[in-house]
TILUM-232825 format. One record per residue (C-alpha): z negated, y, x. Coordinates in nm, 4 decimals. Layout:
N
- c3	c2	c1
- Z	Y	X
...
! end
This chain:
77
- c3	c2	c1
- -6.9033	3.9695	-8.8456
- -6.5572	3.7924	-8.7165
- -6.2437	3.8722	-8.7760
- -5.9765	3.5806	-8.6998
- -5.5895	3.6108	-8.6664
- -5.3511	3.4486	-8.5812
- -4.9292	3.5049	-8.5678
- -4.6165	3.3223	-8.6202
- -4.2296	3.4078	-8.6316
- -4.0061	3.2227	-8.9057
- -3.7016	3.2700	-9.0544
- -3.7468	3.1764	-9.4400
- -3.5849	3.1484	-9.8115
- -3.7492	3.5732	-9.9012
- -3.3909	3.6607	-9.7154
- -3.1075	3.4951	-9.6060
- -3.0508	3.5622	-9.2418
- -3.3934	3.7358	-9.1942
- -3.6751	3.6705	-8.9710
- -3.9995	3.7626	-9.0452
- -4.3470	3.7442	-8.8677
- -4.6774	3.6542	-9.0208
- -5.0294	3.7126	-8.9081
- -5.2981	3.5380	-9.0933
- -5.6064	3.7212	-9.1007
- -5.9669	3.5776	-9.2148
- -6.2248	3.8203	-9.3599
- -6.5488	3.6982	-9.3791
- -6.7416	3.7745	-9.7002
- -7.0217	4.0729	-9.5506
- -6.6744	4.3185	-9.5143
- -6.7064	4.5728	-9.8251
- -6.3765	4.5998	-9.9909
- -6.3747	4.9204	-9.8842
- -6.3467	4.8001	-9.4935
- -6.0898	4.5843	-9.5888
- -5.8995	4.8285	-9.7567
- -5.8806	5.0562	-9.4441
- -5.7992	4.7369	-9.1887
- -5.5475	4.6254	-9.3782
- -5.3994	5.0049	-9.4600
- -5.4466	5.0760	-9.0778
- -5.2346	4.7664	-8.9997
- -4.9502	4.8480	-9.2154
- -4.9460	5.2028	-9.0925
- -4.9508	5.1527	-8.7614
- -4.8376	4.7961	-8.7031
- -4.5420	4.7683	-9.0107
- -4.7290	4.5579	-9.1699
- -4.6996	4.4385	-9.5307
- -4.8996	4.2283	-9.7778
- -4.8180	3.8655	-9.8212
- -5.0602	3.6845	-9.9695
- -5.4706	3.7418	-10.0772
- -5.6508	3.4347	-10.1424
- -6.0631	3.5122	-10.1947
- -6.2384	3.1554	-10.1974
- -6.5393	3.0409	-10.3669
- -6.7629	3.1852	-10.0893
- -6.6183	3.5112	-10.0569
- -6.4091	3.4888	-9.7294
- -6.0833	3.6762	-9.7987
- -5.7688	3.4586	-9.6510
- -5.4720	3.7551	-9.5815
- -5.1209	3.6963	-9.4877
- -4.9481	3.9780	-9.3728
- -4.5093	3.9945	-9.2710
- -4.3589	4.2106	-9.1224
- -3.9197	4.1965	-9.0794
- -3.8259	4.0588	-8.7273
- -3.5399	4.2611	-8.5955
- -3.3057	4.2030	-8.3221
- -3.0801	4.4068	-8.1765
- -2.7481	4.2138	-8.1668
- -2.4889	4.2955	-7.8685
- -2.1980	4.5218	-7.8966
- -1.8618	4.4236	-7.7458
! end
């Protein structure tokens, strides 16, 4: 059992002006949905996490986006 990830930063058209950060995450198909409940719950708990995108293919590997809001701190004069 493998878990995969990977992350990228992009500013896109869900905001104008805001930056957001995905992770992709692969589940493979042996993780009960029960496991994958509490991975992604524990993510968006303790990373700030939230739910893109679930795609299940035909073999049962769960493809998971998950964004979280990029901010920056912008200077004070």
């Amino acid at each position: 059992m493998t878990l995969s990830t990977s992350t990228r930063a992009t500013t896109g058209p869900l905001g104008r002006g805001v930056e957001w950060e995905f992770e992709r995450l692969v589940l493979p198909r042996d993780f009960s949905r029960s496991v994958v409940t509490r991975l992604l719950v524990d993510r968006a708990e303790h990373g700030g996490w939230e739910l893109d995108r679930v795609r299940i293919s035909p073999d049962g590997t769960r493809r998971v986006v998950l964004r979280r809001r990029i901010i920056r701190q912008s200077r004070s004069a």
